[in-house]
KEGUVO-710370 format. One record per residue (C-alpha): z, x, y. Coordinates in pm, whole numbers, padded with zeros to 5 digits, always signed. Example, Ala and Ser with C-alpha at 12.3 -4.5 7.8 and 13.67 -1.06 7.14 Angstrom:
+00780+01230-00450 +00714+01367-00106 
This chain:
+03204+07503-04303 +03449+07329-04068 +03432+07080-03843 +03596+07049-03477 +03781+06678-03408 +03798+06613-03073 +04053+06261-02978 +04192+06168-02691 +04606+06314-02662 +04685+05939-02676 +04582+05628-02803 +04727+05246-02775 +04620+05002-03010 +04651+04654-02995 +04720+04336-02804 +04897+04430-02433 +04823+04792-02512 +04671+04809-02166 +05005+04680-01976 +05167+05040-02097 +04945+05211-01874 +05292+05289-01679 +05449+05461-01971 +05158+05642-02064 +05091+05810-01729 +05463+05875-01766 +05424+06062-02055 +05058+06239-01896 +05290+06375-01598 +05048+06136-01398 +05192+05961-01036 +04892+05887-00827 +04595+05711-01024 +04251+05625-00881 +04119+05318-01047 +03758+05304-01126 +03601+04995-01245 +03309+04723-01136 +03292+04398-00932 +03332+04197-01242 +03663+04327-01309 +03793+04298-00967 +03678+03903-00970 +03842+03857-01334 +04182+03983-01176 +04206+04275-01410 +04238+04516-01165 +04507+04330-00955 +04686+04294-01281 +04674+04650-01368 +04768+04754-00982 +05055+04503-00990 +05179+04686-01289 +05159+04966-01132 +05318+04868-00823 +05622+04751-00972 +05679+05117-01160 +05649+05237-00758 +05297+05430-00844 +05068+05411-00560 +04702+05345-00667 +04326+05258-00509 +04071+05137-00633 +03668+05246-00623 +03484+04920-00795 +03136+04996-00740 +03011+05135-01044 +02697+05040-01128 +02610+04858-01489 +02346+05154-01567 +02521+05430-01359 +02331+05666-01131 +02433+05985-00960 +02386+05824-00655 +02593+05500-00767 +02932+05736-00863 +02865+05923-00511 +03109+05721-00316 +03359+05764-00588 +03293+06152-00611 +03427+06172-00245 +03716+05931-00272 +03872+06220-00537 +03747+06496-00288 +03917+06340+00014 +04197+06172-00144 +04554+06326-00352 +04478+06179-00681 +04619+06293-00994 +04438+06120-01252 +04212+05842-01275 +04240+05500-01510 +03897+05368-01616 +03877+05021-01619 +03562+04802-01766 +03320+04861-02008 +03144+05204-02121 +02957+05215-01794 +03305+05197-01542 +03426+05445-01820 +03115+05697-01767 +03121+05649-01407 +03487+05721-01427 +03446+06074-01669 +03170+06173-01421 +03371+06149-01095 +03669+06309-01260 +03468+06589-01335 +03220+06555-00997 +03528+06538-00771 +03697+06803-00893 +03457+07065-00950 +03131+06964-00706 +02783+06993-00767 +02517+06749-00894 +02546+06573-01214 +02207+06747-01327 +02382+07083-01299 +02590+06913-01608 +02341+06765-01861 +02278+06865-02213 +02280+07132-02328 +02546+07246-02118 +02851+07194-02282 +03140+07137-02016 +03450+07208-02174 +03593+07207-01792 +03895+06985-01753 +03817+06741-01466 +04146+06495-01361 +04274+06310-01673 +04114+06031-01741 +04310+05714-01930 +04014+05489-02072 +04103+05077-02070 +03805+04955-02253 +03737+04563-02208 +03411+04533-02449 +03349+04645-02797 +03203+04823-02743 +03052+05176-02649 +03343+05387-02752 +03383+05551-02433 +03739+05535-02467 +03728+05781-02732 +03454+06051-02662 +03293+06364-02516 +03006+06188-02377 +02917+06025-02012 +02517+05914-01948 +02438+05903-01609 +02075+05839-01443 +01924+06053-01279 +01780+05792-01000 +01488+06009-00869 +01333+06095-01197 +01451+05755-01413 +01578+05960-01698 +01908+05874-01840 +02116+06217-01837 +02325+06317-02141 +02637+06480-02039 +02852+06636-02321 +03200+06867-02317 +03559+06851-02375 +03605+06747-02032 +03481+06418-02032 +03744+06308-02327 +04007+06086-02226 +04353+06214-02235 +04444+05857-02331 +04274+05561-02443 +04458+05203-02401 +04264+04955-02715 +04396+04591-02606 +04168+04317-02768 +04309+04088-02589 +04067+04207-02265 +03797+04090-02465 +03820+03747-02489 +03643+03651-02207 +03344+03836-02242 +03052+03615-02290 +02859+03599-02589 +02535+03799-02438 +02787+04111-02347 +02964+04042-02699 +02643+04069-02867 +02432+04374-02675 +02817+04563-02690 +02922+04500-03098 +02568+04607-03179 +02576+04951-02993 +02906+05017-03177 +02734+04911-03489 +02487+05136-03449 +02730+05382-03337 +02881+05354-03691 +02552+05351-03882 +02388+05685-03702 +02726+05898-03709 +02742+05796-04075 +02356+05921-04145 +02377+06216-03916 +02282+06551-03985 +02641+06694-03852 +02843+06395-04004 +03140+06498-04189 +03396+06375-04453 +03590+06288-04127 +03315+06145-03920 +03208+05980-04270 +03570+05802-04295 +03556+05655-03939 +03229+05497-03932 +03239+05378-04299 +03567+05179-04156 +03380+05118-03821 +03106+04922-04015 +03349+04750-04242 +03531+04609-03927 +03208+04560-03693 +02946+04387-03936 +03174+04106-04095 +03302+03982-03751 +03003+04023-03536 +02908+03671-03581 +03265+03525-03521 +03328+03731-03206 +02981+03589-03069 +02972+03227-03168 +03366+03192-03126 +03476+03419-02820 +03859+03327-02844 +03875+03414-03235 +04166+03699-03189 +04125+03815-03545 +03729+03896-03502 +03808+04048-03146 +04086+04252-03284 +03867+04405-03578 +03510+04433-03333 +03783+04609-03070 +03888+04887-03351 +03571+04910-03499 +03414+05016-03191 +03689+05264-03109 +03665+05368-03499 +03293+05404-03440 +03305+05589-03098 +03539+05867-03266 +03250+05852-03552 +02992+05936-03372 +03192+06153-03090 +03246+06422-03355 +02904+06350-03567 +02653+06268-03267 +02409+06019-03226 +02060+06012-03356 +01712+05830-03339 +01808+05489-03187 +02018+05656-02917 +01735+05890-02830 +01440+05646-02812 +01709+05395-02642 +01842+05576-02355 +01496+05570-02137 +01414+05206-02225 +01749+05204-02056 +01639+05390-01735 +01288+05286-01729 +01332+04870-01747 +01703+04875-01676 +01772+04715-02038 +02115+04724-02101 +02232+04996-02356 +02338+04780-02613 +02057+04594-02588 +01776+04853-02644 +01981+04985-02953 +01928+04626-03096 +01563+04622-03050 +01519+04997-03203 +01771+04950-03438 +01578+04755-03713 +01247+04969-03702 +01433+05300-03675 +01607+05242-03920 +01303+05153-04193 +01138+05489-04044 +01455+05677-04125 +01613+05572-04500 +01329+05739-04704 +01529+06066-04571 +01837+05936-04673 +01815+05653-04884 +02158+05699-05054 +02319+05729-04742 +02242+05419-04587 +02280+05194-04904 +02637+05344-04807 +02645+05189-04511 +02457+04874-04603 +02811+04851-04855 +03003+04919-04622 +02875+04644-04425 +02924+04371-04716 +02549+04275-04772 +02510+04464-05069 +02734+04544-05364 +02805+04853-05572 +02614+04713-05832 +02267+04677-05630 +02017+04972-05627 +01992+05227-05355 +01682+05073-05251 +01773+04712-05333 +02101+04796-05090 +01833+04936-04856 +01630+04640-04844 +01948+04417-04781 +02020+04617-04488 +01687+04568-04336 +01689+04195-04343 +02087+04170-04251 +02004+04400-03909 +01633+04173-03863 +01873+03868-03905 +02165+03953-03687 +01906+04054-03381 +01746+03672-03425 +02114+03515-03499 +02219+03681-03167 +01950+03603-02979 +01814+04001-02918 +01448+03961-02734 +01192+04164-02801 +01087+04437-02487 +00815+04151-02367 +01063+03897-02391 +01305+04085-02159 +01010+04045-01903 +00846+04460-02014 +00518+04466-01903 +00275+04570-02217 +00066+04797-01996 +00385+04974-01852 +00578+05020-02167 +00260+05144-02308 +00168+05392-02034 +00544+05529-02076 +00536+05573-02421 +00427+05934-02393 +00757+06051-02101 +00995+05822-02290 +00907+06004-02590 +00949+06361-02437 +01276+06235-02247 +01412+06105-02632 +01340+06429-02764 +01493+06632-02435 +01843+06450-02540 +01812+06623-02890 +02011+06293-03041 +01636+06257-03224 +01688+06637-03420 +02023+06463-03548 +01821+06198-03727 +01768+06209-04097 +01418+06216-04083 +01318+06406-03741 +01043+06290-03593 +00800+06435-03358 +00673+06338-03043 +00361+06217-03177 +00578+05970-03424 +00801+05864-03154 +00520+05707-02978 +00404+05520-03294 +00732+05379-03343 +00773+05294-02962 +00411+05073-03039 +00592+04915-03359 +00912+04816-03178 +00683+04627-02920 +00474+04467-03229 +00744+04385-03393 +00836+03982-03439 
């Protein structure tokens, strides 16, 4: 059986990758960018750093900088008619994953039309929309490096998976150094999504040897330096190896899929507007015990992989090590609990049955070692709220 890899044409890794951004759309063909990013960026001075760049290489650029943390189809709207009404080329994302979905949705949006429904799973759009160079400033969500977007569906709260060829980068720009101003909150909700990233491509049911190799390295990268890159934001070495792993990771699971978490996550997302990384931390510890008796040797892999267990402990002794590492990194980095992000118990509880049906709508849950049904998806929706 083989396997299709999907990468972006082009990737630059490491500190200033993002200041070639003028050689790269060189090398793309690329004259007349649209930047898309958020507010935050714009205050930091990215952008104006990244348009002064450009500026002195004589490439006219604008800017749309109201993306949305969670995007909607309404928030990317404004953008969508920017590429209809302007002469753009291409378009550099700028941000973290949710600039970088915006960004792969209005490429796609403005060149094509139609509503972002008319693109959800299981469509797969293999359309090329306007290339898209991905400057990543978290680690992270892997954006930079996959076939995915998620965009909300505003009128109906469900969080829309979007999947194709045509939302890959053409190029991907991996510069650490962007990351060492991110607070330790961001730091924390982002280097656990790519964690999990790593740990679900690695136990899916389409991983391959390929997949396999990325997020085994993912993990080794990500779980060591977690801690650092929270409790010491300016350590370059832990930024530098969180920055790869999550690109490493996004690859991983690009090519392999998602699974459980990701499917159970994406309308606590939508619902309570948790951020993404965030509701993969609280899933991640109870999904995880629900899913290793289907494939116990598997994640003793990954519980190597990430340094709390050796090659001489037992698959389940490596198992149980895993458990208490992922329990201990959610308290160490401060991850609240649903009620402690201010859910409501009687909400969360009369949603339990729609969130469930949305998780399984996504199909990340079929990936899952153990597939659950709908019936076991609300069970483990009550444990992840009973959970200490």
């Amino acid at each position: 059986m083989s396997h299709r890899i999907v990468l972006p044409r082009l990737m630059e890794v490491g500190a200033g990758a993002s200041q070639q951004i003028v050689s790269v759309l060189h090398n793309l063909g690329c004259k007349r960018p649209l930047i898309v990013t958020d507010r935050m960026m714009v205050e930091l001075g990215y952008v104006a750093r990244i348009s002064e760049i450009l500026a002195n290489a004589d490439i006219p650029s604008d800017c749309f900088a109201d993306t949305l943390p969670e995007p909607t189809a309404a928030s990317i709207r404004a953008g969508v008619e920017m590429v209809r009404q302007g002469d753009y080329d291409s378009i550099i994302a700028l941000g973290g994953g949710s600039p970088i979905d915006s960004a792969k949705a209005i490429g796609i949006l403005g060149k094509f039309g139609g509503e972002m429904r008319d693109y959800r799973f299981p469509r797969d759009v293999s359309e090329a929309g306007l290339p898209l160079i991905a400057i990543p400033t978290t680690a992270g969500t892997g954006s930079e490096a996959t076939r995915f977007t998620i965009i909300t569906d505003e009128t109906s709260d469900e969080k829309m998976l979007c999947a194709g060829l045509g939302f890959m980068p053409v190029a991907a720009l991996i510069d650490y150094e962007l990351t060492l101003s991110l607070p330790p909150r961001v730091t924390a909700d982002t280097g656990i999504d790519a964690l999990t990233h790593a740990i679900e491509a690695y136990v899916s049911r389409k991983a391959s040897l390929y997949s396999d190799a990325q997020a085994l390295q993912a993990m080794r990268l990500l779980a060591p330096n977690l801690r650092a890159a929270y409790h010491e934001p300016s350590n370059r070495q832990a930024r530098e190896a969180m920055m790869l792993g999550a690109t490493l990771a996004g690859i991983a699971f690009s090519n392999a899929s998602v699974a459980l978490v990701h499917g159970m996550s994406r309308p606590i997302g939508a619902f309570f507007h948790v951020p993404h990384g965030l509701s993969n931390a609280m899933l991640l510890p109870a999904i995880t015990a629900f899913s290793i008796p289907s494939a116990p040797e598997r994640y003793a892999d990954c519980a190597r992989a990430m340094g709390v267990a050796g090659e001489g402990d037992s698959v389940e002794a490596a198992n149980e090590k895993m458990l208490t590492e992922l329990r201990a990194i959610n308290k160490e980095l401060q991850v609240p609990s649903p009620e402690q992000f201010g859910i409501t118990r009687e909400r969360f509880f009369e949603l339990r049955e729609t969130m469930a049906k949305q998780a399984l709508a996504s199909g990340s849950p079929g990936n899952n070692p153990r597939v659950p049904t709908e019936a076991e998806i609300i069970d483990l929706y009550e444990i992840v709220w009973n959970q200490e």
